[in-house]
PyMOL Python script that loads the backbone (N, CA, C, O; Angstrom):
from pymol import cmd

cmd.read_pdbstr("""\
ATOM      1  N   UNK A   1      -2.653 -16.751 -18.080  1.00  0.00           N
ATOM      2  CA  UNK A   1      -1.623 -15.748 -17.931  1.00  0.00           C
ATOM      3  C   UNK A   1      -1.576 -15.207 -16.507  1.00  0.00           C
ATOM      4  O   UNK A   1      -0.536 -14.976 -15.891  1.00  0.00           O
ATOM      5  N   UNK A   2      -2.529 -15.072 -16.158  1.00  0.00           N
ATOM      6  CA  UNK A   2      -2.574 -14.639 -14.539  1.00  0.00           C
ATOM      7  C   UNK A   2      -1.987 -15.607 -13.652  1.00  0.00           C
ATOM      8  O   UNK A   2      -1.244 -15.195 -12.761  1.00  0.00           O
ATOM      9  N   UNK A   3      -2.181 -16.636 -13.752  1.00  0.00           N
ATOM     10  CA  UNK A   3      -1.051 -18.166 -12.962  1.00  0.00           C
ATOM     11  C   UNK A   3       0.182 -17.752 -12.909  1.00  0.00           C
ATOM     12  O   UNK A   3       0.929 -17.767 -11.931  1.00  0.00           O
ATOM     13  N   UNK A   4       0.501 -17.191 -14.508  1.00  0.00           N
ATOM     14  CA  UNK A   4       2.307 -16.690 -14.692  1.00  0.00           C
ATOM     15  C   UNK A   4       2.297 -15.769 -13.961  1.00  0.00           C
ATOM     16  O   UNK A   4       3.359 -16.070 -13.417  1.00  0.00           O
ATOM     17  N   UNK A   5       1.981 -14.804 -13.421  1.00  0.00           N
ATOM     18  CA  UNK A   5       2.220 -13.468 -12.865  1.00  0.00           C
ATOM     19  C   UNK A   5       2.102 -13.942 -11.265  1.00  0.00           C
ATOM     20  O   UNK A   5       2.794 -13.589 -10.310  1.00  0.00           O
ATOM     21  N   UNK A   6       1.052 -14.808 -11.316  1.00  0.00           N
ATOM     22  CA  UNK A   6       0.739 -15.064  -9.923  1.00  0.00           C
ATOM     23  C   UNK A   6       2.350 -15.760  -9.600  1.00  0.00           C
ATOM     24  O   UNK A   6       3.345 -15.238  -9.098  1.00  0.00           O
ATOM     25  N   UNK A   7       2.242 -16.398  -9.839  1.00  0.00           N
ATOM     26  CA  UNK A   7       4.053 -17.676  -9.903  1.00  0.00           C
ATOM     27  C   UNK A   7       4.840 -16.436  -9.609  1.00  0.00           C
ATOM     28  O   UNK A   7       5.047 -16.189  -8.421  1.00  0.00           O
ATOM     29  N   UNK A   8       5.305 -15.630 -10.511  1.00  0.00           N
ATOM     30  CA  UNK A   8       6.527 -14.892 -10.701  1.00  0.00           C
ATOM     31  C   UNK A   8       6.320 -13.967  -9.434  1.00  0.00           C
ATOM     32  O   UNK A   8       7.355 -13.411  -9.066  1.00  0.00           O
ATOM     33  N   UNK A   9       4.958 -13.641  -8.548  1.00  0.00           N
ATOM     34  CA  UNK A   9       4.997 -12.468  -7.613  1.00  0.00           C
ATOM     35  C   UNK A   9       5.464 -13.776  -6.199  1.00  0.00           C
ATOM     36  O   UNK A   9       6.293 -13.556  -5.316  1.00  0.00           O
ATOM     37  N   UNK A  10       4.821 -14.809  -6.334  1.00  0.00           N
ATOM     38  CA  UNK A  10       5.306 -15.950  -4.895  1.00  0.00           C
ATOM     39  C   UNK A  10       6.771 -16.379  -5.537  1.00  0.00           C
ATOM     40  O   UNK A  10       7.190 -16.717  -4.430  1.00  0.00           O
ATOM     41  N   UNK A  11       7.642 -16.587  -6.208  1.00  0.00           N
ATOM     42  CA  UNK A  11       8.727 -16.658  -6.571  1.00  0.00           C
ATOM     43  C   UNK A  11       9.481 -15.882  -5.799  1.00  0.00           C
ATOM     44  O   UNK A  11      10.065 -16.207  -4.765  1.00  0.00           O
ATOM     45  N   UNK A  12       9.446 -14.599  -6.453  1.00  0.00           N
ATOM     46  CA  UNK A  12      10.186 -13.604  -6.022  1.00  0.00           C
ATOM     47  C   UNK A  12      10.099 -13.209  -4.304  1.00  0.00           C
ATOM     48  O   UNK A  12      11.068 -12.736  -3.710  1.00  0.00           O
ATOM     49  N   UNK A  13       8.630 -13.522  -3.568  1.00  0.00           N
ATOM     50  CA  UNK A  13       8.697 -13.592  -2.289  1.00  0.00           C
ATOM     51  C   UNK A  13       9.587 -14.725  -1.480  1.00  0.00           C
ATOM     52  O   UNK A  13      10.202 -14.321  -0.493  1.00  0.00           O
ATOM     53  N   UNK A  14       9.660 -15.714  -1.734  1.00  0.00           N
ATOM     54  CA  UNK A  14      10.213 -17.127  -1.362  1.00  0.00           C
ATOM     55  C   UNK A  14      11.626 -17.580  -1.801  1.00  0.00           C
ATOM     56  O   UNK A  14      12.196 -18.496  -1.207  1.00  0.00           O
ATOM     57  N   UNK A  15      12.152 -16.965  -2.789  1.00  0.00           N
ATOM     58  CA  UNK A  15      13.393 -17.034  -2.830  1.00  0.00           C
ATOM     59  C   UNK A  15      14.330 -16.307  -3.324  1.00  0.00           C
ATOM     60  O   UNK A  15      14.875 -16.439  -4.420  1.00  0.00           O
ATOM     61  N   UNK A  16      14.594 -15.254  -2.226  1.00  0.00           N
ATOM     62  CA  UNK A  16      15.529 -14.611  -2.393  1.00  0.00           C
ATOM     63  C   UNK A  16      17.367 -14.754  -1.983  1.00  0.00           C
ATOM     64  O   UNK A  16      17.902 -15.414  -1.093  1.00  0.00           O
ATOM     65  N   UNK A  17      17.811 -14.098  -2.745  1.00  0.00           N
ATOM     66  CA  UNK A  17      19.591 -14.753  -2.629  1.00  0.00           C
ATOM     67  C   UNK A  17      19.732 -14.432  -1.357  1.00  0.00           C
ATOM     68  O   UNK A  17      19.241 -13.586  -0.610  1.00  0.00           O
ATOM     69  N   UNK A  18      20.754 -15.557  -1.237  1.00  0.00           N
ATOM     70  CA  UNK A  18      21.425 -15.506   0.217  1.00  0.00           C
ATOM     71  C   UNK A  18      22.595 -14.760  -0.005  1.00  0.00           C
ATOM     72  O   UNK A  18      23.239 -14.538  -1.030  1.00  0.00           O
ATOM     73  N   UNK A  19      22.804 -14.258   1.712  1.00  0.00           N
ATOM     74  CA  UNK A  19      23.939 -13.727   1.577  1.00  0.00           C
ATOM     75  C   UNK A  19      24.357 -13.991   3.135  1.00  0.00           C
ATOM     76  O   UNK A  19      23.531 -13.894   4.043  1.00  0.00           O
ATOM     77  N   UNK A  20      25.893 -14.377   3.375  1.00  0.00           N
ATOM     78  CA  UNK A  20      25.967 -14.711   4.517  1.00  0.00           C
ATOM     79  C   UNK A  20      26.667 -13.593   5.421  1.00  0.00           C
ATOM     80  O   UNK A  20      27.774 -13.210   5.042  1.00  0.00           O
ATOM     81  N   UNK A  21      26.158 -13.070   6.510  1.00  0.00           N
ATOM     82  CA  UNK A  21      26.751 -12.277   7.353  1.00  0.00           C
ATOM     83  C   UNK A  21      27.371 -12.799   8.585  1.00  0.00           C
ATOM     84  O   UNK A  21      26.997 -13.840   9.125  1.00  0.00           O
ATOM     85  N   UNK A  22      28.079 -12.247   8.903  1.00  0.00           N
ATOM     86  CA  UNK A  22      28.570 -12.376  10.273  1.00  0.00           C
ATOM     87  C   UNK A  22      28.095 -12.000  11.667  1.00  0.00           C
ATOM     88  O   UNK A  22      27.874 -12.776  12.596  1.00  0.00           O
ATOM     89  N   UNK A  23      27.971 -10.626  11.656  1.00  0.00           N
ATOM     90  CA  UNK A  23      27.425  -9.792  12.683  1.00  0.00           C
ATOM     91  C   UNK A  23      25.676  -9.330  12.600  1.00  0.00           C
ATOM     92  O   UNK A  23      25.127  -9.415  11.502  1.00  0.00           O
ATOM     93  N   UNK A  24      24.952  -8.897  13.698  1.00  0.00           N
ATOM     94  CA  UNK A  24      23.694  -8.383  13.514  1.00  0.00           C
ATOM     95  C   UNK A  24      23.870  -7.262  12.443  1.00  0.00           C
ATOM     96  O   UNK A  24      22.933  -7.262  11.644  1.00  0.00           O
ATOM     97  N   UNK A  25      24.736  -6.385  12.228  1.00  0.00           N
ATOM     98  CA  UNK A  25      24.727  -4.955  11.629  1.00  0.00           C
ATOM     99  C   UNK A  25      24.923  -5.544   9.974  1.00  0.00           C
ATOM    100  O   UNK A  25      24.474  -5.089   8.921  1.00  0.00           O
ATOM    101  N   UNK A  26      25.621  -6.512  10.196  1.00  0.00           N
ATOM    102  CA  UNK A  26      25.747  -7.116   8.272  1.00  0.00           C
ATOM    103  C   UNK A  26      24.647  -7.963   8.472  1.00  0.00           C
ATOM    104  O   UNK A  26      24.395  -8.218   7.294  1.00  0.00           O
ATOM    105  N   UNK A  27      23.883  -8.529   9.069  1.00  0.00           N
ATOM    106  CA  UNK A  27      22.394  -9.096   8.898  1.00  0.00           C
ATOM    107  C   UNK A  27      21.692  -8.413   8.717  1.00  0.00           C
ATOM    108  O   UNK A  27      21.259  -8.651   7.590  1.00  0.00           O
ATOM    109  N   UNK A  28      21.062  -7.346   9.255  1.00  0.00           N
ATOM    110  CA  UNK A  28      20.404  -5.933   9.429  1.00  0.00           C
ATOM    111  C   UNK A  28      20.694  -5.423   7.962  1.00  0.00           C
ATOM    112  O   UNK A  28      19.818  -5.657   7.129  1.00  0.00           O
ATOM    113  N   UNK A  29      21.656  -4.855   7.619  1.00  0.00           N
ATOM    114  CA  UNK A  29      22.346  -4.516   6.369  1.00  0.00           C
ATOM    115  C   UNK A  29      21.277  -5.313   4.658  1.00  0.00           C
ATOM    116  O   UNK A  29      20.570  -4.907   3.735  1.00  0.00           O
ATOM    117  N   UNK A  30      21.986  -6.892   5.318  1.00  0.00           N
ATOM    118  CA  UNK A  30      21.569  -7.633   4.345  1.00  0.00           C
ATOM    119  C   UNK A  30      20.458  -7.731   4.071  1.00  0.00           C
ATOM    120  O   UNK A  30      20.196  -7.860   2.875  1.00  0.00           O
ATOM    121  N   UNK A  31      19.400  -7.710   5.011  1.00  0.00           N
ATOM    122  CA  UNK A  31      18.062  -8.139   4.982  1.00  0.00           C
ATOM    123  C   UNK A  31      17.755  -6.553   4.289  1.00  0.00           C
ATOM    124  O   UNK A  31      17.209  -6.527   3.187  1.00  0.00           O
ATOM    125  N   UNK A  32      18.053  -5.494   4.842  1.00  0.00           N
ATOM    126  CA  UNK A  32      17.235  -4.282   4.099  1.00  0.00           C
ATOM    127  C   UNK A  32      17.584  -4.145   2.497  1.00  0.00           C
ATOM    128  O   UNK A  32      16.724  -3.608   1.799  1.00  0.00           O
ATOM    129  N   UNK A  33      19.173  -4.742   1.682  1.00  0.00           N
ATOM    130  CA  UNK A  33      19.349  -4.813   0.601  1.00  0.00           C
ATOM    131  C   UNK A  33      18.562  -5.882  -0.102  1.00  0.00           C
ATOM    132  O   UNK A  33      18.554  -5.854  -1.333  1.00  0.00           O
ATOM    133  N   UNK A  34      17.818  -6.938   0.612  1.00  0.00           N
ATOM    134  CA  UNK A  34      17.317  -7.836   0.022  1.00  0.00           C
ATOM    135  C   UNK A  34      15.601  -7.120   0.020  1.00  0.00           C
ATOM    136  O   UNK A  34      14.821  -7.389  -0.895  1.00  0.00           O
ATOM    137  N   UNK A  35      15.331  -6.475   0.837  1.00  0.00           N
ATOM    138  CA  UNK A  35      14.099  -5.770   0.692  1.00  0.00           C
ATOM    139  C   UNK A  35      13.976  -4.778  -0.587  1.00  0.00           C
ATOM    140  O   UNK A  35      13.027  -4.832  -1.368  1.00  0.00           O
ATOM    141  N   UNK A  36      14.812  -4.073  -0.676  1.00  0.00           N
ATOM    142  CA  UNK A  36      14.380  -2.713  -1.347  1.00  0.00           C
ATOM    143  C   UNK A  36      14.824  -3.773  -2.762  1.00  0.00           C
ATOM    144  O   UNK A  36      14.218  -3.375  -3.757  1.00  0.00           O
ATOM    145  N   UNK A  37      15.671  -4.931  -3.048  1.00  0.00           N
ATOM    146  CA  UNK A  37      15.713  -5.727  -4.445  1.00  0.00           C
ATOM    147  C   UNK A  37      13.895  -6.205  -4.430  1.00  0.00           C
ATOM    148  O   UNK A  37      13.080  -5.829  -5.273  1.00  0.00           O
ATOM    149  N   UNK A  38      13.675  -6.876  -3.545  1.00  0.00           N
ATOM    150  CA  UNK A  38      12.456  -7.664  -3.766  1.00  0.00           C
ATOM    151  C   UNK A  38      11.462  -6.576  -4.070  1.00  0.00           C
ATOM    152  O   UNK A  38      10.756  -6.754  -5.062  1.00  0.00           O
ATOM    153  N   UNK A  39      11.271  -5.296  -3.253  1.00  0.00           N
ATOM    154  CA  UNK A  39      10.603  -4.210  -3.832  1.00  0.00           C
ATOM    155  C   UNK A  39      10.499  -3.621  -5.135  1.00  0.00           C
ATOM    156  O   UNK A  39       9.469  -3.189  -5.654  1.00  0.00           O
ATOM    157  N   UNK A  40      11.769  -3.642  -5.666  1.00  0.00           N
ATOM    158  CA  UNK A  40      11.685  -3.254  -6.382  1.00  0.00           C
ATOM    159  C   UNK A  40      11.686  -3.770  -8.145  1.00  0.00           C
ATOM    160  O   UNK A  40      11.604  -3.174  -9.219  1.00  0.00           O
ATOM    161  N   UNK A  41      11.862  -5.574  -7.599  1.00  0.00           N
ATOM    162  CA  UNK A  41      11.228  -6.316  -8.777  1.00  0.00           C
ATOM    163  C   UNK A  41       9.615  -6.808  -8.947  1.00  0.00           C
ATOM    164  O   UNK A  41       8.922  -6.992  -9.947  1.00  0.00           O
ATOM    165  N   UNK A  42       9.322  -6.946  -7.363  1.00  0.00           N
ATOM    166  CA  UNK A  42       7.590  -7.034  -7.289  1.00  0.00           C
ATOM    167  C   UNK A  42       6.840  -5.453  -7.826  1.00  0.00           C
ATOM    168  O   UNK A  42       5.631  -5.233  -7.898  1.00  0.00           O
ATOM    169  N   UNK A  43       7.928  -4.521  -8.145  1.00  0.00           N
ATOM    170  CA  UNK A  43       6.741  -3.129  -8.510  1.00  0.00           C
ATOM    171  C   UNK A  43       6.811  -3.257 -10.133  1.00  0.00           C
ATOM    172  O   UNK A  43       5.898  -3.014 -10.923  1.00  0.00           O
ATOM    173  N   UNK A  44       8.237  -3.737 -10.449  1.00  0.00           N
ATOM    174  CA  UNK A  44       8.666  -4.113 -11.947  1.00  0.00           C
ATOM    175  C   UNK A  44       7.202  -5.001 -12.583  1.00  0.00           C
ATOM    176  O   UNK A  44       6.448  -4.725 -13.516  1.00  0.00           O
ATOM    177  N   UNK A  45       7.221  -6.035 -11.711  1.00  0.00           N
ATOM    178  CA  UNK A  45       6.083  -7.527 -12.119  1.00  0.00           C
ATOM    179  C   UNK A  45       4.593  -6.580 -12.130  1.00  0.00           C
ATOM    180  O   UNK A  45       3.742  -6.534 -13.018  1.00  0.00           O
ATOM    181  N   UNK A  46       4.630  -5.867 -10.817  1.00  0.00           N
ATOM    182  CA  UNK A  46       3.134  -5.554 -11.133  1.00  0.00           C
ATOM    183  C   UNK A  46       3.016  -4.187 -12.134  1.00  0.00           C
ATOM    184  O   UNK A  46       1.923  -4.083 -12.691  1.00  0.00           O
ATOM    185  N   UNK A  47       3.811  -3.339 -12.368  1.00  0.00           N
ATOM    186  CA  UNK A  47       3.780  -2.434 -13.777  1.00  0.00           C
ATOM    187  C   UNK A  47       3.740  -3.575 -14.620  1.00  0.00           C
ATOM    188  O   UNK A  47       2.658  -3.548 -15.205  1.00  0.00           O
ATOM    189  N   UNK A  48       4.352  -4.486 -14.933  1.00  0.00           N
ATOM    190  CA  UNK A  48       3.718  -5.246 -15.931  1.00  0.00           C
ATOM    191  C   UNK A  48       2.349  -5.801 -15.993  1.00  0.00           C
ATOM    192  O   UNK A  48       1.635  -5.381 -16.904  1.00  0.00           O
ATOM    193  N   UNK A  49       1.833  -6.736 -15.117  1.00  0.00           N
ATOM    194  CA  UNK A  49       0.426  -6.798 -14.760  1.00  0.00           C
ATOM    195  C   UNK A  49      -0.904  -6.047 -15.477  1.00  0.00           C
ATOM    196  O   UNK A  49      -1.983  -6.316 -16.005  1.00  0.00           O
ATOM    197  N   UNK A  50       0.037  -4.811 -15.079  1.00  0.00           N
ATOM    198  CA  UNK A  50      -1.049  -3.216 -14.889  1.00  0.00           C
ATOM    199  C   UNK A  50      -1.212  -3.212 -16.943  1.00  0.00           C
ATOM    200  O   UNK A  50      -2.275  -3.411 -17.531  1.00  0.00           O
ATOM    201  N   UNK A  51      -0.092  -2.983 -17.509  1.00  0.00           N
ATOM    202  CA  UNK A  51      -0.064  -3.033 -19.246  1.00  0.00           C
ATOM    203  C   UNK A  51      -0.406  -4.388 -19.549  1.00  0.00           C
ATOM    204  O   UNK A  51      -1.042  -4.389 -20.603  1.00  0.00           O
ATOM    205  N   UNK A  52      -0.253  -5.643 -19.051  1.00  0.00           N
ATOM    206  CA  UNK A  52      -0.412  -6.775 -19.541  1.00  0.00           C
ATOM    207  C   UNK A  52      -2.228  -6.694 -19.358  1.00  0.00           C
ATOM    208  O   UNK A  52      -2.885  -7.175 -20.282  1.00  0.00           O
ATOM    209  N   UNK A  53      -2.612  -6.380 -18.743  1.00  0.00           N
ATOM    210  CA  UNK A  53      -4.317  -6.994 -18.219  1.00  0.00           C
ATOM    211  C   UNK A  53      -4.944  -5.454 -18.125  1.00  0.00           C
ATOM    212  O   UNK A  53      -5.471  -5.108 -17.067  1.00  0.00           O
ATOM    213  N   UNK A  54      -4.878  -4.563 -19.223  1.00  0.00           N
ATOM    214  CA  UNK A  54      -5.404  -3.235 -19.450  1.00  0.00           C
ATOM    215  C   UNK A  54      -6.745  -3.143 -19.365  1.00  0.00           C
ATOM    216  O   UNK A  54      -7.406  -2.358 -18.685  1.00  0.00           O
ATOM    217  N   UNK A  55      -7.113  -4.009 -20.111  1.00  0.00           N
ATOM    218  CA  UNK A  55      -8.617  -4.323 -20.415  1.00  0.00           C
ATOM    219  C   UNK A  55      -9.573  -4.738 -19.779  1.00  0.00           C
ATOM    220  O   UNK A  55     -10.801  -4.672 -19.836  1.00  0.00           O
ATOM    221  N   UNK A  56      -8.762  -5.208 -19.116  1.00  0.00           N
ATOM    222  CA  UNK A  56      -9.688  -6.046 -17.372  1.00  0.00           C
ATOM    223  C   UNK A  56      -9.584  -5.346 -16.170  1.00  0.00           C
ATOM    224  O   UNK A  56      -8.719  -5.303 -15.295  1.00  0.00           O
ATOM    225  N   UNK A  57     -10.646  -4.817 -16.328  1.00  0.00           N
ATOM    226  CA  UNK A  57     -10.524  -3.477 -15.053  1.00  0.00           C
ATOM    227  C   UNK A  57     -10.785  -3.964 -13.985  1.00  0.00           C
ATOM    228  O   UNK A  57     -10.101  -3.680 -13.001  1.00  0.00           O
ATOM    229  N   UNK A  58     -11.898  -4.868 -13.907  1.00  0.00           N
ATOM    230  CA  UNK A  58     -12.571  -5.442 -12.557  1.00  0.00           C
ATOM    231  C   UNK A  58     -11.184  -5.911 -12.012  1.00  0.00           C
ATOM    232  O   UNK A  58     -10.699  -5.431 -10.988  1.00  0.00           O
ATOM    233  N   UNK A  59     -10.458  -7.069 -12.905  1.00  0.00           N
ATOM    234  CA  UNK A  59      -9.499  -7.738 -12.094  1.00  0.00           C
ATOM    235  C   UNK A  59      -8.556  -6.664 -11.695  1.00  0.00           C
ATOM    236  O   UNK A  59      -8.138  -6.729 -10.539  1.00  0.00           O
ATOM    237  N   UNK A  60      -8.186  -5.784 -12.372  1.00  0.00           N
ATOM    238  CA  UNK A  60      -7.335  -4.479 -12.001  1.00  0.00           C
ATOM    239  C   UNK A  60      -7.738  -4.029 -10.439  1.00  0.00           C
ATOM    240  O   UNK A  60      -7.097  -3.949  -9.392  1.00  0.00           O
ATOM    241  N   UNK A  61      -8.913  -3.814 -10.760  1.00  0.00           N
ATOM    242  CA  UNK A  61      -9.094  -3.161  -9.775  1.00  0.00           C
ATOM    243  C   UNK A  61      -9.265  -4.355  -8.036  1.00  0.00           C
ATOM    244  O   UNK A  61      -9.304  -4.077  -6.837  1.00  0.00           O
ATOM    245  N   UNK A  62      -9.306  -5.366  -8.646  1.00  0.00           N
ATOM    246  CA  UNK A  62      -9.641  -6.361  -7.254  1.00  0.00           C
ATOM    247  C   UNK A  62      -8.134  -6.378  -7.382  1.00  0.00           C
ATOM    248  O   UNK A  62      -7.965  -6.076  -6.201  1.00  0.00           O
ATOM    249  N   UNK A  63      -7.080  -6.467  -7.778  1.00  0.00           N
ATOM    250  CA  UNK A  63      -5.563  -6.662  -7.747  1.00  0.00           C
ATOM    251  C   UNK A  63      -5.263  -5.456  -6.984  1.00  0.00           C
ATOM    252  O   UNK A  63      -4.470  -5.699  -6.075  1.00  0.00           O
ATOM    253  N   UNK A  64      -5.701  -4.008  -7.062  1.00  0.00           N
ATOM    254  CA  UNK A  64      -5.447  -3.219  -6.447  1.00  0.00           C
ATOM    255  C   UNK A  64      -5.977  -3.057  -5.120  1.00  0.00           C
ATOM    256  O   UNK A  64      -5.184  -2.480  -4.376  1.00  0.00           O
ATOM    257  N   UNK A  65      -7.124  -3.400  -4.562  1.00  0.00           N
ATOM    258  CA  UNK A  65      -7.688  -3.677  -2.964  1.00  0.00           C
ATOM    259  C   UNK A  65      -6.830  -4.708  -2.406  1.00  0.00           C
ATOM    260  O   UNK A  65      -6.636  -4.693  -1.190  1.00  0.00           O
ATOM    261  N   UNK A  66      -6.174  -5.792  -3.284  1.00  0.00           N
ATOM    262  CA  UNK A  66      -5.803  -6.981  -2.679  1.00  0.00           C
ATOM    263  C   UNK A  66      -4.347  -6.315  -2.062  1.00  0.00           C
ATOM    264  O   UNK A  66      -3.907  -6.525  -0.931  1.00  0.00           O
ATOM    265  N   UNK A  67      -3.703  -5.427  -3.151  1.00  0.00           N
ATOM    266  CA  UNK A  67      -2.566  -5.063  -2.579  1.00  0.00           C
ATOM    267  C   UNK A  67      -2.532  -3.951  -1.848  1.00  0.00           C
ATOM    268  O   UNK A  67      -1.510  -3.662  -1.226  1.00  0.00           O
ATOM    269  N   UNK A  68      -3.583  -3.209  -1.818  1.00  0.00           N
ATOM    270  CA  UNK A  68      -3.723  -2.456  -0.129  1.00  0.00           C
ATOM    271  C   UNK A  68      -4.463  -3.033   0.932  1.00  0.00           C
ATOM    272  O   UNK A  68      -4.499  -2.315   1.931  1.00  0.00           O
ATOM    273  N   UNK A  69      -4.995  -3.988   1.011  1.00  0.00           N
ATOM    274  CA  UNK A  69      -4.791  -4.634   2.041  1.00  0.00           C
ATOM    275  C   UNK A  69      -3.586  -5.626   2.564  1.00  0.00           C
ATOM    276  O   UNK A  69      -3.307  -5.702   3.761  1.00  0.00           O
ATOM    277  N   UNK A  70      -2.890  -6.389   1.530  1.00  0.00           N
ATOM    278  CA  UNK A  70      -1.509  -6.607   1.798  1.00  0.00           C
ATOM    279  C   UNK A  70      -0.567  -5.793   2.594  1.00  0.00           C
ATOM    280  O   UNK A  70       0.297  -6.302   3.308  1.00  0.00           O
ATOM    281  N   UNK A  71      -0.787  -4.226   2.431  1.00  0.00           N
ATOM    282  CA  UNK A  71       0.070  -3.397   2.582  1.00  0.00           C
ATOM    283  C   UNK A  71      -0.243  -2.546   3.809  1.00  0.00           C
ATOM    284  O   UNK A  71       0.571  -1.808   4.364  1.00  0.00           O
ATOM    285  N   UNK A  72      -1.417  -2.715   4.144  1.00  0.00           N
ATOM    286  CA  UNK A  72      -2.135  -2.669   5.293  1.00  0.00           C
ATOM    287  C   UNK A  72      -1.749  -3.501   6.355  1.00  0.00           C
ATOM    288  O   UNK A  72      -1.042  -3.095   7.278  1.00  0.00           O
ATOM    289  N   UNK A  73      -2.296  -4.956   6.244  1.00  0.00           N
ATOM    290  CA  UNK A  73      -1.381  -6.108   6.708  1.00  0.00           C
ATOM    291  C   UNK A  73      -0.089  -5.997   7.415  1.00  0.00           C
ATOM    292  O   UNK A  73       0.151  -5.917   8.619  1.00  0.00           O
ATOM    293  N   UNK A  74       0.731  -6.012   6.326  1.00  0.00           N
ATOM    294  CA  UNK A  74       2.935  -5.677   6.655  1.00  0.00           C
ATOM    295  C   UNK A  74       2.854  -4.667   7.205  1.00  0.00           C
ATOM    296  O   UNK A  74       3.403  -4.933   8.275  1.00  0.00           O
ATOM    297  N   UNK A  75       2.516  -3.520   7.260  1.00  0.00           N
ATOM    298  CA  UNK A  75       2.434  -2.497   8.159  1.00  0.00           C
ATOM    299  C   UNK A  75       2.173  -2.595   9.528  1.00  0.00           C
ATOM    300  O   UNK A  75       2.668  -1.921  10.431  1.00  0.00           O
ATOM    301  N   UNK A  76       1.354  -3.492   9.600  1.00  0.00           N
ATOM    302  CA  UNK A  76       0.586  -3.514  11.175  1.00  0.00           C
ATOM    303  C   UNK A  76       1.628  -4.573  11.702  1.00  0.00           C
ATOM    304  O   UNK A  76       2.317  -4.385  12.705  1.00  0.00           O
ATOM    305  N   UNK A  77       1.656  -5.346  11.168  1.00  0.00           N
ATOM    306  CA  UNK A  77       2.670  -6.266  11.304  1.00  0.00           C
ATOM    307  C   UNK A  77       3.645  -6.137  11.930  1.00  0.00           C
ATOM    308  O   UNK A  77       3.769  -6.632  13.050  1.00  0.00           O
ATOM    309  N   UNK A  78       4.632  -5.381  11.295  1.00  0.00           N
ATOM    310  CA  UNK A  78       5.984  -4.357  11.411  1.00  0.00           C
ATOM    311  C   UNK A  78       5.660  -3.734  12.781  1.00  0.00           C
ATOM    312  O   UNK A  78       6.261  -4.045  13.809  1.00  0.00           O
ATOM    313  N   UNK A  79       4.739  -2.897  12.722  1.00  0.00           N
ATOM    314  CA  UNK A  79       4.271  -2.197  13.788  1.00  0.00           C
ATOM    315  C   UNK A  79       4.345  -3.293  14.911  1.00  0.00           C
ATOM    316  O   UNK A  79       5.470  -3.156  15.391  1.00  0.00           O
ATOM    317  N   UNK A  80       3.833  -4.105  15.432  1.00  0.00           N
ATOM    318  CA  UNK A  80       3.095  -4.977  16.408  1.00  0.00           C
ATOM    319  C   UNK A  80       4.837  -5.860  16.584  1.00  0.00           C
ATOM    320  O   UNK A  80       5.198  -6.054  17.745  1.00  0.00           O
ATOM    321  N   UNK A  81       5.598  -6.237  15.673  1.00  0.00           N
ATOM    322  CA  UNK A  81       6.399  -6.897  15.611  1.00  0.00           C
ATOM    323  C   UNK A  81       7.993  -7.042  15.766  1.00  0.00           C
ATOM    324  O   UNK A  81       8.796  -7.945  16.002  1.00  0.00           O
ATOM    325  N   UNK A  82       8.021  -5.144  15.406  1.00  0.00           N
ATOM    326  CA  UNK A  82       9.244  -4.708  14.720  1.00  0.00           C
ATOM    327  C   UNK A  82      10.009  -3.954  15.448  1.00  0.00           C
ATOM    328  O   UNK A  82      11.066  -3.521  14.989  1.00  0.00           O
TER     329      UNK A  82
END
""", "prot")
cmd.dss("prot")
cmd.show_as("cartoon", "prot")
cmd.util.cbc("prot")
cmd.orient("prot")
């Protein structure tokens, strides 16, 4: 079951809808509507996660370091990049 969740969180990173713009400001545009979607189905997947795998705290809890350091990561990232 964790494979499925794992799948459905690299899914949702790797292919997201296109949308074609014209200008930087409708690129800019597009890319932040495609963020706050992908945000807000990767928080959907991992509230599920969180009720699906209740019982398994260790992995809970290594799922939760993994995603603050992820988030740690994109931050600095952004920062250094953006």
């Amino acid at each position: 079951m964790r494979k499925i969740a794992f799948l459905v969180l690299i899914t949702l990173l790797f292919f997201p809808s296109f949308i074609i713009a014209q200008t930087q400001f409708e690129l800019n545009q597009s890319a932040g509507e495609e963020l706050e979607k992908a945000e807000a189905e990767l928080n959907e997947v991992y509230q599920q996660i969180l009720k699906l795998y209740n019982d398994e705290k260790e992995f809970l809890e290594k799922l939760k370091l993994s995603q603050e350091a992820w988030l740690k990561f994109r931050d600095a990232h952004v920062d250094t990049h953006g």
